[in-house]
N, C-alpha and C positions, 0 to 999 in steps of 0.2 A: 234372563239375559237382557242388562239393560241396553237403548237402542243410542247407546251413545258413538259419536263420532271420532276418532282418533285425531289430535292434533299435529301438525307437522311444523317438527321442532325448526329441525337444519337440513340444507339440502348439501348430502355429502358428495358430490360426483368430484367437485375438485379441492379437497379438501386437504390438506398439508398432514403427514402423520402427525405432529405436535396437533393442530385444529383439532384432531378426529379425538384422539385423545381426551383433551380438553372438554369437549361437546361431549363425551359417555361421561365427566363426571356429573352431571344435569338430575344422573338418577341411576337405577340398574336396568343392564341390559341379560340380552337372553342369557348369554355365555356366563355373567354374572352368577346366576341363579339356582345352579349348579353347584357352583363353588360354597355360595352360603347356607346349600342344606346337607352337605359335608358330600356331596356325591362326583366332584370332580377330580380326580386323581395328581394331577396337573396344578391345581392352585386348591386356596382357600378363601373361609371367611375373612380371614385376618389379609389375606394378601387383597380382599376388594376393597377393605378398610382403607390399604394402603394407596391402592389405586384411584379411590374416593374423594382421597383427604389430602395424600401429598401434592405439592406444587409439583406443576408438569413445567420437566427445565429439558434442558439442551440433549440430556442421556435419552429422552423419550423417541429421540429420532433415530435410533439405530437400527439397520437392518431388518424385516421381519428375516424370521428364521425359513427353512429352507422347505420344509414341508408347508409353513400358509404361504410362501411362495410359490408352489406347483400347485395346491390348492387355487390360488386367484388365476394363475396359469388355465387351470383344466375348466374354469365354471363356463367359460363361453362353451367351450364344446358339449360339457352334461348338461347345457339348460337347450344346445343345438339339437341335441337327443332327445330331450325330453318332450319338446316343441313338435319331433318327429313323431313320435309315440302318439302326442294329444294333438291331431292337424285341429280337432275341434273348439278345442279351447285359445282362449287367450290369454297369453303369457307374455307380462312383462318386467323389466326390468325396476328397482325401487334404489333409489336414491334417496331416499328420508331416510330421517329418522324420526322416527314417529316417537309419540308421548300419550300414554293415555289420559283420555279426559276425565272418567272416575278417579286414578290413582296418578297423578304427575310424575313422583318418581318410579312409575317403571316407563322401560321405553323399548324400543325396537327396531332394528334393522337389518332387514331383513332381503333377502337372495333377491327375492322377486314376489309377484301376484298372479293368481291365477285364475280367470273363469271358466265354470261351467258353465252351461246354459241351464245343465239339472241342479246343480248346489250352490250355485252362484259364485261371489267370489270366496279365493281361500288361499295361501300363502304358499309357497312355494319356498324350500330348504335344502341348498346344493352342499354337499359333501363329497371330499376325495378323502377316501381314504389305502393306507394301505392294507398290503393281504396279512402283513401280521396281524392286523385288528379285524380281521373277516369277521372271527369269532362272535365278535361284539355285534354284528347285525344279522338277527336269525332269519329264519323263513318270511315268517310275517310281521317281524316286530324291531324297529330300528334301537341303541340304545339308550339306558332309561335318561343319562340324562340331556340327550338330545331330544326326546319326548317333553321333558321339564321346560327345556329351551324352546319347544314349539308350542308349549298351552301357554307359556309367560305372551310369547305373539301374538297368540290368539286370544288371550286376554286384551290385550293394548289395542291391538288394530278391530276388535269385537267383531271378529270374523268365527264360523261353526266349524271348519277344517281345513287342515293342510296336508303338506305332502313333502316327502324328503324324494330327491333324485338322487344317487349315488353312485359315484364310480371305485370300486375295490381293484386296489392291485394295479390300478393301469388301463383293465381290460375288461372288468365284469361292471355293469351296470344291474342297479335293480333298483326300485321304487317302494315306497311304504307310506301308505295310507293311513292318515291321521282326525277320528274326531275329537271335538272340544269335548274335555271331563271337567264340568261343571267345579263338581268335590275336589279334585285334584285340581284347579288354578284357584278355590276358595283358601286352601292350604298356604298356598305360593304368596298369594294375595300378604296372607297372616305373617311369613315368615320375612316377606320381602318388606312389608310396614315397622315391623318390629325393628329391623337390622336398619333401614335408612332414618327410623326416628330418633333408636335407642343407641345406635351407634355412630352411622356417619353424622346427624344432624347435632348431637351430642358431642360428638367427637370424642368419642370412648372407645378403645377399640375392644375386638370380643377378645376373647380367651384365644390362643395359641392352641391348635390341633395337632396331631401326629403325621400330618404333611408334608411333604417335602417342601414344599413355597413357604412355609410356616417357619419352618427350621431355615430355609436360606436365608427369610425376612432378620432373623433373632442372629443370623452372621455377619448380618450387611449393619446391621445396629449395634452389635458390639464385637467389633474386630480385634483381635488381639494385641492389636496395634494401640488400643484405648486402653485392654489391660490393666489394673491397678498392680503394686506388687505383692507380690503373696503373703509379706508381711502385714497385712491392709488387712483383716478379716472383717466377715460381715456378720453381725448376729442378726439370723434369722430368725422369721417369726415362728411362736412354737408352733403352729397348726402344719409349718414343713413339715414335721416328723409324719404327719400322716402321709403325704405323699410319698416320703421314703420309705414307710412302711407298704403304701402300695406296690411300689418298685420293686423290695422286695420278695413281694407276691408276685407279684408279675414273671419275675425272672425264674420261679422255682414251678409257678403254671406254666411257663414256657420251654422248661425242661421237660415237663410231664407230657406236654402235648407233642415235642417233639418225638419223644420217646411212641408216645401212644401211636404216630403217627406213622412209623417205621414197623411198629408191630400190625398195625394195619396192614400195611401195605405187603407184609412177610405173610400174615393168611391169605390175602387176593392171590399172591404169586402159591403158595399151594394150592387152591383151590384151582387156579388157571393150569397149570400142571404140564401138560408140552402143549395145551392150546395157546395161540397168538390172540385171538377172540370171545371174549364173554359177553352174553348179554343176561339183563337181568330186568323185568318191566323194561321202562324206556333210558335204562343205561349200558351204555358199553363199558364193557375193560378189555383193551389193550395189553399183551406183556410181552411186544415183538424184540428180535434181533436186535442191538442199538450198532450203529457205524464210526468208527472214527475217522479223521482225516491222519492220514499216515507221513509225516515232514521225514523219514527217514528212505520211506518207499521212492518219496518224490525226489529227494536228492539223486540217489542212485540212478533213477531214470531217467531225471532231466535236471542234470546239475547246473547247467546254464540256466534256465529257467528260476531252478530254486535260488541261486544268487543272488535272481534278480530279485527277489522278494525278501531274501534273506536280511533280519536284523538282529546285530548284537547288544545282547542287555548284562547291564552289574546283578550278579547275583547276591543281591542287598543282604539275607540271612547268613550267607557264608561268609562273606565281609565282615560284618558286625560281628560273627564269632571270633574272626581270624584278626579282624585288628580293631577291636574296641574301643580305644581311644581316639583314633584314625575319623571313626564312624560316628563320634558324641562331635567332633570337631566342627564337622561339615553338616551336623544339624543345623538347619536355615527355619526360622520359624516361621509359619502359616499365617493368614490373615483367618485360620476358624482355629477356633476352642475346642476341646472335648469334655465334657464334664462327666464328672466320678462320685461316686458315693463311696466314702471309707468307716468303716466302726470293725473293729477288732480285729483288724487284720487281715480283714475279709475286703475286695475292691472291685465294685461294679464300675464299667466302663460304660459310657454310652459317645458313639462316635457321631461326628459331625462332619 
């Protein structure tokens, strides 16, 4: 570990969302890093690319959304808490954004700082999340790629560990203790040189993943509104046929797995038999009671109530049975495409 010092890029305390913007595209950031080793569910490579490379205009100033809004909401009180827990240490808050001085394009910005008196200093990483994602942070171990996102830190600010503070659900607080893994930011290092040389500094962007930010990217760039007419064809190059051919492999493995996956599950439910409970080594199986909500019960008993709730919808299949042409008429077309593969009468659909 060498004993280099982090540089301090911009000081973001009053910073405009267009600014803030602007200033991560300098290099990559933690959140980043995630996305470009395919571990982010939420975005991708291709969407940092974009984030990277395009001009930041006027759309960049919209709203954050309403979860990092409760998020920025909750961090005074989980670092209030956390502060509680450690009367010994000192905790503050960071307004940089830092740049490492080995590798310039990574950077970092980060919750806060923290000393021990025993390990000195070490970084400090505030999450709210909610209880549907409990799951995601176990006993002792926060998720993996919020771990990615704190060795990128600790790379950059060349600090030996950190620390997530968290609040689940509203109500539950817990903490998880973080050292630096040499090997795993040697990795990051490698992946994160590769992607800002070979791609943003290039301005090449990589390959399109099976993402949702990927697929929204490839909507927003050709809207059906751009469209050519279907008379237009394009001869493609012959090496598509291999990806069609993978396709469809894909589609007749994913019959199989489906299948396999249901026959699965039909031996656990014999084997489980009128127990609720199995264990097996360190797995459970469940195969309780399931409950519905009952909208016919609730009528009855509190039809005032259910009115107030109550919404009526077109029953779109019965329609289109019953007046066909009615139903082709008031086809309004989308700003997204679907694309299909056809050969012999046979027609894979992939929606968008």
């Amino acid at each position: 570990m060498k004993n280099l010092k982090p540089r301090k890029l911009y000081n973001t305390k009053n910073m405009s969302r267009r600014e803030w913007l602007m200033a991560r595209q300098s290099g990559l950031g933690g959140s980043d890093v995630a996305s470009i080793a395919g571990l982010n569910q939420y975005s991708s490579a291709w969407q940092v690319f974009i984030d990277k490379t395009e001009p930041i205009n006027e759309v960049s100033e919209e709203t954050i959304s309403e979860p990092a809004e409760w998020g920025n909401r909750n961090e005074p009180t989980i670092r209030a808490k956390f502060r509680e827990n450690h009367p010994e240490w000192k905790v503050q808050q960071s307004h940089i954004m830092w740049q490492s001085a080995e590798y310039p394009f990574m950077l970092a910005n980060v919750d806060g700082l923290v000393f021990d008196p025993k390990r000195g200093w070490g970084i400090l990483e505030i999450k709210n999340t909610s209880e549907w994602l409990s799951d995601n942070w176990g006993e002792e171990q926060a998720p993996e790629h919020y771990i990615i996102q704190l060795q990128h830190y600790l790379k950059v600010l060349n600090l030996k560990w950190g620390i997530f503070a968290v609040l689940i659900g509203g109500n539950r607080y817990k903490e998880f203790y973080v050292e630096r893994d040499e090997e795993l930011i040697e990795a990051l290092v490698e992946i994160e040189k590769d992607f800002w040389e070979n791609h943003v500094l290039a301005n090449v962007a990589p390959y399109p993943d099976g993402s949702k930010s990927a697929g929204d990217i490839l909507d927003g760039l050709f809207p059906s509104s751009t469209a050519l007419p279907e008379d237009e064809i394009l001869e493609l190059e012959d090496a598509t046929i291999l990806l069609i051919n993978e396709l469809d492999e894909l589609k007749v493995q994913e019959k199989e797995i489906k299948n396999r996956k249901a026959e699965i599950e039909n031996l656990l439910k014999k084997k489980m038999g009128e127990h609720q409970v199995g264990m097996v080594e360190e797995r459970k199986v469940t195969w309780k009671p399931s409950r519905s909500f009952s909208e016919k019960e609730l009528e009855k008993a509190k039809p005032d109530l259910y009115k107030q709730f109550a919404i009526t919808t077109l029953d779109k299949a019965k329609f289109k049975k019953a007046y066909p042409k009615v139903y082709e008429a008031y086809m309004i077309p989308s700003e997204k495409r679907s694309l299909t593969v056809k050969e012999d009468g046979f027609l894979y659909a992939v929606s968008s």
